[in-house]
C-alpha positions, 0 to 999 in steps of 0.5 A: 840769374842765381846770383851771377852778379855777385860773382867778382873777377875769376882768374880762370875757369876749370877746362872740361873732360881730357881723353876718354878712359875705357870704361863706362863709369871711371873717374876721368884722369884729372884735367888742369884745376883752376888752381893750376892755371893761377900759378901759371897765367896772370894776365886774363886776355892771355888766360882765356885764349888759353883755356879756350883752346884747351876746350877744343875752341879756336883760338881767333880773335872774335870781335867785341861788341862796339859800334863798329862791329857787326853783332852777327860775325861770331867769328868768321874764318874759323873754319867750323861752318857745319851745323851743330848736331844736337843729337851728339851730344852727352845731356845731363838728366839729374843730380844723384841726390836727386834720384831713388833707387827703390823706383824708376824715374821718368825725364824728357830729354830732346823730346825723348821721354827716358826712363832712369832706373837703379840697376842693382846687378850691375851696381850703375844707373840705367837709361832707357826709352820709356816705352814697354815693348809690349804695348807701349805702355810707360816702364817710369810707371813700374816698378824695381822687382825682387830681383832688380829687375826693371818690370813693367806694371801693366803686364808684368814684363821684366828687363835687365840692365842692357834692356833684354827681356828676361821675364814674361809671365803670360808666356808658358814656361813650355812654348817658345822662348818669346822673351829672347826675340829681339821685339822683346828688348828695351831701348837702352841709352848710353849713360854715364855718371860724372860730377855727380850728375847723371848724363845720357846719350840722345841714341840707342843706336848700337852702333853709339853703345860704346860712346863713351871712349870717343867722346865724355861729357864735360868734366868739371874738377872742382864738382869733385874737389871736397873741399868745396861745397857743393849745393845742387838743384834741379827745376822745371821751367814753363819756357824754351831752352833759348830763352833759358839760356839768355836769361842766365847770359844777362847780369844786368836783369838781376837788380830789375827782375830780382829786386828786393829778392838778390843783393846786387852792388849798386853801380855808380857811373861818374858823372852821369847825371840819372841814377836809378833806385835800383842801381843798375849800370853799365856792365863791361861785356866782351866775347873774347872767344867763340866757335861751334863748341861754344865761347868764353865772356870777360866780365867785369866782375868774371869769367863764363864759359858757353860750352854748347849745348848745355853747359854755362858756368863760371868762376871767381876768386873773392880775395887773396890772404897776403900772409898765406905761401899757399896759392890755393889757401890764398885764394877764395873761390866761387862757382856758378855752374848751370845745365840748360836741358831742351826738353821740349818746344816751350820747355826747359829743366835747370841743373843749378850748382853753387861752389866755395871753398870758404866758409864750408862750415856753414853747410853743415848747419843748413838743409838743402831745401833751406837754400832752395827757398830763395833759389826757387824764388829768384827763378819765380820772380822772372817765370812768367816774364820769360813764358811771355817773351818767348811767346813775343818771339815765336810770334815775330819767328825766331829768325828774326830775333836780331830784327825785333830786339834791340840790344845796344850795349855791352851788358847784352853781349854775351845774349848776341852771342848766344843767338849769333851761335844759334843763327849761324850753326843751328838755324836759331833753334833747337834742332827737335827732329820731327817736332814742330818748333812753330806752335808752342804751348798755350799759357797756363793759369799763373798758379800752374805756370809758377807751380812748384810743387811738380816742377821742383819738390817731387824732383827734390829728395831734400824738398821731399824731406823738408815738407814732409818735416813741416807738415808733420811740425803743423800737424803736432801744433795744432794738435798740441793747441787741442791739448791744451785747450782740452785740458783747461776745460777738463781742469776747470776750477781746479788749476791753482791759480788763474795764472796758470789758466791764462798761461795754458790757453795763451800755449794754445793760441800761440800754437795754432797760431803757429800752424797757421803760419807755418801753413802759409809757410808751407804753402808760398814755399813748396806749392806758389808763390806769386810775384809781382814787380810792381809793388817791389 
């Protein structure tokens, strides 16, 4: 969907997260970088067998898609036949920069509602169930006390970092010590910090408090190579993980859903004898690996990796310098990373980041917000599309999606995997324990589905910060106009010339014409922007 058919041919991808360390928040010791499987393999058949393995996939071959092949075989004989269990797993929450620490935040994770917290004494961030046990009430609604304390506004209760209650105001200093019953504590989660991303674990089983030296999130090398970029966003979406996750899978929606939004390369097939204006084409699509964990797609024009439940992402080389001894200096590189988080039947959240190790400098002269306009754009432009579809399926049951869709050709592949890894290892869905997956949420008016300012901006610390910069921008134009205009009338006769009357009033209305637009502006960019594909 973000740009994924402008990624030319990777060599290979980074691999995930080596053997846990032993405490909660260290680096994890560093895992093969792509540059380092560029100096080893140069074939990309052997490259991806390799890399699969070493994300702890099988290694069997897995059928293309062909004619002759069946689209439900996802790799049989493997020897991974038990179900998929959503509930242990690390899910990413939000990007660092995304989160304040002056104030709790709230998130929904797997139909659980979390609270993320800044815990000052012990310098990390915390997760817990967003529930006060008092009465219930949400502790995203509090607040961070003096101490650094967790406290829940409705009563007053305070909680440290591992979830004890350390404060209840209505309990007399000189009665029973209630805060140190049990009842009193929160529900903490384990959570983790890695590529600048907050992680948490879906349990606040004590038995999972020390997770993390069993198993790590997914780790990503290059998330923390600086000589990267590394804009990162983060989006709400009025559609269901599944559907998420396959719209991403599919480049060749991009010159069709995203016309006149993204630069695509125009396909030319030899010999055909129709051509669209559009420029879509076939598109070389083969699983080469899969398994429970997930599976590796050999694009024509790259490599992306499922590494189940949430993580799709890929890497591309753009060119090689003939005149560098350097493999890494020879090689441009870009990478498409994307954390697909279930929230909730019929919703989903979107971790988006966009890598480069060339032409860094150019971030230094753009604000993240500035990117985020035409991301925000893209993802608009196929929203109501997708809310739509995946009513259509639930309404044919989503068992029988390989009977009501039609999918015939290799551009489709890396979907039939997807579904194919659904179908066989978790029942076509998202496991949601006691939610029902049947009835999904009814259709909003256009301009709350596709509203951005709830689903993206108050998420957003730059978009925060760019509105509140252009608002302030409108405000002094239109206050500026007043002036000028003020003062022509103040002066009357007694400017110099005529000249210099028109030059004032032509200030003013260049002004307030330019609070206008930018009021227009502010409004399509933060708050709605409708799309409509027949007049593109």
């Amino acid at each position: 969907m973000l740009s994924l058919i402008t990624l030319p041919s990777p060599r290979l991808f980074p691999t995930p997260s080596p053997s846990p360390p032993k405490t909660l928040n260290p680096k994890p010791s560093p895992p093969l970088s792509l540059h380092h499987h560029l100096r080893r393999h140069r074939s990309p058949a052997r490259t991806a067998t390799t890399v699969l393995r070493s994300h702890g996939l099988s290694s069997a071959p897995s059928p293309a898609l062909s004619d002759a092949s069946d689209p439900f075989d996802i790799g049989a004989g493997q020897g991974d036949d038990a179900k998929f269990d959503w509930y242990a797993q690390w899910y990413p929450v939000a990007p660092l920069c995304d989160l304040d620490k002056r104030a709790p935040h709230a998130k929904t994770v797997m139909g659980l509602d979390v609270v993320v917290w800044w815990d000052r004494a012990e310098g990390r961030w915390q997760v817990f169930d967003d529930r006060c046990p008092h009465r219930l009430a949400p502790l995203s609604e509090g607040r961070i006390d003096p101490r650094g304390r967790l406290q829940c506004v409705y009563h007053g209760w305070c909680f440290d970092g591992s979830g004890n209650c350390k404060y209840i105001p209505q309990a007399p200093s000189s009665g029973p010590q209630v805060h140190l019953n049990s009842k009193a504590c929160a529900a903490v989660y384990p959570s983790v910090v890695q590529n600048k991303v907050l992680w948490f674990w879906p349990s606040t089983d004590p038995q999972y408090k020390d997770i993390l030296e069993m198993k790590r999130p997914p780790y990503i090398e290059e998330l923390d190579d600086p000589s990267y970029t590394c804009s990162m966003g983060i989006r709400e979406l009025q559609y269901g993980y599944e559907v998420l996750i396959e719209n991403l899978m599919d480049p060749a929606h991009v010159p069709y859903a995203h016309r006149g939004i993204m630069r695509t390369r125009r396909r030319v097939e030899p010999g055909r004898a129709e051509a669209d204006r559009e420029g879509g084409g076939p598109i070389d699509i083969t699983i080469t690996e899969s398994s429970k964990s997930g599976f590796l797609a050999n694009l024509e024009f790259g490599y992306f990796k499922f590494a189940a439940p949430c993580l799709f992402y890929g890497a591309g080389t753009i060119s090689r310098s003939a005149s560098s001894r350097n493999v890494q200096e020879r090689l441009k590189r870009s990478l498409l990373i994307f954390m697909c988080i279930p929230v909730s039947p019929g919703r989903s959240r979107l971790i988006f980041v966009l890598q480069r190790n060339f032409a860094v400098w150019i971030e230094l002269f753009f604000r993240r917000w500035m990117r985020h306009v035409g991301q925000n754009l893209i993802l608009d432009s196929d929203h109501y599309l997708l809310h739509v579809e995946e009513r259509k399926i639930a309404k044919v049951g989503f068992s029988n999606w390989f009977k009501a869709c039609y999918v015939p050709t290799k551009s489709d592949a890396m979907v039939i995997a997807f579904r194919n890894w659904l179908r066989k290892y978790s029942n076509n869905q998202v496991d949601w324990g006691n939610m029902s997956s049947e009835q999904l949420p009814p259709t909003p008016p256009r301009e709350q589905l596709m509203d951005r300012y709830w689903s993206h901006v108050v998420q957003c610390s730059s978009c925060r910060g760019g509105l509140k910069f252009l608002k302030a921008l409108e405000f002094s134009l239109q206050v500026l106009s007043l002036a000028l205009i003020g003062i022509v009338a103040a002066a009357g006769h007694s400017l110099t010339s005529a000249t210099t009357r028109n030059s004032v009033v032509s200030a003013a209305v260049l002004c307030f014409v330019a609070s206008r637009w930018l009021s227009h502006f502010i409004y399509k960019t933060f708050y709605f922007h409708d799309y409509n594909h027949a007049f593109k």
